[in-house]
C-alpha positions in Angstrom: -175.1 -8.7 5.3 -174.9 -8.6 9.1 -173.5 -5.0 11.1 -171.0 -6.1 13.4 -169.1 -3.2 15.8 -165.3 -4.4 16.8 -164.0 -2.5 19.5 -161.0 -4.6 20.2 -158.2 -5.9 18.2 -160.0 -6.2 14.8 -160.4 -1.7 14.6 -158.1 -0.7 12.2 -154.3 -0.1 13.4 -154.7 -2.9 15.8 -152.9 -6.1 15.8 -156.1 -7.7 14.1 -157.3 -5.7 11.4 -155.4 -8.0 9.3 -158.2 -10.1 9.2 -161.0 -7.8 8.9 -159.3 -6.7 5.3 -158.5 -10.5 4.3 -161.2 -11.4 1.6 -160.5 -14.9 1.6 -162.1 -14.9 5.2 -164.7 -13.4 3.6 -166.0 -9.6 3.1 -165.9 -7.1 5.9 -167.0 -3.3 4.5 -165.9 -0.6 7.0 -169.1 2.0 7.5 -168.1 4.1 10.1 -167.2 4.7 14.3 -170.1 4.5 16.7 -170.5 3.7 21.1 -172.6 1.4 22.6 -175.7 3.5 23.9 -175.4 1.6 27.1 -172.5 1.3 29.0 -170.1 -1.8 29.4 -166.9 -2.6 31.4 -164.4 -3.0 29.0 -160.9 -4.6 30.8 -157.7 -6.0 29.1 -157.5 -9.3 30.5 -155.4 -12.8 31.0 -151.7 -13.1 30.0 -152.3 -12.3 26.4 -153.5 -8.9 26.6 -156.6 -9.3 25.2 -159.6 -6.8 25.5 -162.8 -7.8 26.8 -166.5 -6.4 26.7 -168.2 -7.7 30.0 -171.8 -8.3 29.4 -172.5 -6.2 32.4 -174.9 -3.6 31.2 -175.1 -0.1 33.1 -171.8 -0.6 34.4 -168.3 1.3 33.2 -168.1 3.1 29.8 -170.0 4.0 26.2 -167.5 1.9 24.3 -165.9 3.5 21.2 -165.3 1.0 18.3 -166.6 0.5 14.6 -169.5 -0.9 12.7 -168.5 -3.1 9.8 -171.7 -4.9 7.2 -170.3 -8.4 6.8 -171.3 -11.4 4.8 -172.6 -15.1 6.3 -168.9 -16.2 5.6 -167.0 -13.5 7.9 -169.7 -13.8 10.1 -169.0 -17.7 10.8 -164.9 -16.5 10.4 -165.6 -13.9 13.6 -167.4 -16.4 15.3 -164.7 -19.1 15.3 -161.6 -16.5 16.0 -163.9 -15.1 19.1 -163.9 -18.6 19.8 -167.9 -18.1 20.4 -170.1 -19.4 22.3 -167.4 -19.7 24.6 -164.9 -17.3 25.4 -167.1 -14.2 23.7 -170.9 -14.7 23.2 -172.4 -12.9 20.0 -175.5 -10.5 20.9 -177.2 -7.9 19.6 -176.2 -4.4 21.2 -177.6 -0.7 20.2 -174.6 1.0 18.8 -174.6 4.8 18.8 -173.5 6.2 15.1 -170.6 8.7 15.8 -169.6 8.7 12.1 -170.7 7.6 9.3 -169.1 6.4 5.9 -171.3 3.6 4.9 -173.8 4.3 1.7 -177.6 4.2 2.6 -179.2 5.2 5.5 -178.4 4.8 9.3 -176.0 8.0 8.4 -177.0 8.7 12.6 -178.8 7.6 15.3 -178.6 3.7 16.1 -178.3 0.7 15.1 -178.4 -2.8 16.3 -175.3 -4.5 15.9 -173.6 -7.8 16.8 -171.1 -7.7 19.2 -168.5 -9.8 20.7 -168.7 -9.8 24.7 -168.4 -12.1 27.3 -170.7 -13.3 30.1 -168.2 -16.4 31.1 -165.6 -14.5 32.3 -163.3 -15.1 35.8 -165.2 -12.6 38.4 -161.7 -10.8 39.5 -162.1 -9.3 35.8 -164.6 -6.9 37.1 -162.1 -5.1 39.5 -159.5 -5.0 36.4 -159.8 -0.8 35.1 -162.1 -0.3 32.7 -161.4 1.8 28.9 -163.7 3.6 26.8 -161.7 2.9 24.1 -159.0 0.2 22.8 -155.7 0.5 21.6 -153.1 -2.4 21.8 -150.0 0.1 22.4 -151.7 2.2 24.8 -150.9 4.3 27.6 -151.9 1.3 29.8 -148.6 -0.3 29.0 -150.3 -4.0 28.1 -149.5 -4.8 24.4 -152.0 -7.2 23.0 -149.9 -10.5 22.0 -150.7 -12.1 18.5 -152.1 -15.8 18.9 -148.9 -16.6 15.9 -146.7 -15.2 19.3 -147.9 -17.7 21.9 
């Protein structure tokens, strides 16, 4: 099992999660809320809505999100709906533990964890505002639209 922290679309409540809960895509366990230690711009983006982690370390906010364990085969599904390697790139980042449901250890401190962010991004992005947090029906007014939708 691989720990993989979502902070976009795939959290629960968001138009995504959907996919995160579908076991035929494989098996996603929920194990609880952390924030990168470091801090990233993270911008909603392109005429879809969709929220971006700019691999720009030191710059913007301690993203909120959460840290699923996930086997090989949602690992290769997240990699192909993150259309990785290239519109997100899939590194390792340290991931504060906020909260913590999983069973067995890491109950705090941090963790390494994949994550989905981008490095090939346009560079107007990095003047877009930047969030510590996600939520498709925000205050920001810019509702993610579903791929089915396009």
């Amino acid at each position: 099992m691989a720990r993989v922290f979502v902070y976009g679309t795939l959290k629960k409540g968001q138009p995504n999660y959907k996919h995160m809960i579908n076991t035929a895509k494989g098996l996603a366990k929920f194990q609880g809320r952390g924030r990168t230690v470091e801090k990233y711009p993270l911008v909603i983006a392109g005429k879809y809505n969709i929220p971006y982690m700019l691999n720009i370390p030191g710059t913007g906010h301690h993203v909120a999100g959460e840290i699923y364990s996930v086997d090989d085969q949602m690992l290769q599904f997240l990699d192909e709906f993150e259309g990785c390697p290239d519109m997100y790139q899939r590194t390792l980042m340290r991931i504060e533990v906020v909260e913590w449901e999983g069973k067995g250890g890491a109950a705090e401190g941090v963790l390494e964890c994949f994550v989905y962010s981008t490095a090939t991004y346009p560079p107007e992005w990095v003047g877009l505002p930047y969030y510590d947090s996600y939520d498709s029906s925000g205050k920001h007014g810019l509702s993610y639209v579903l791929r089915e939708s396009r």
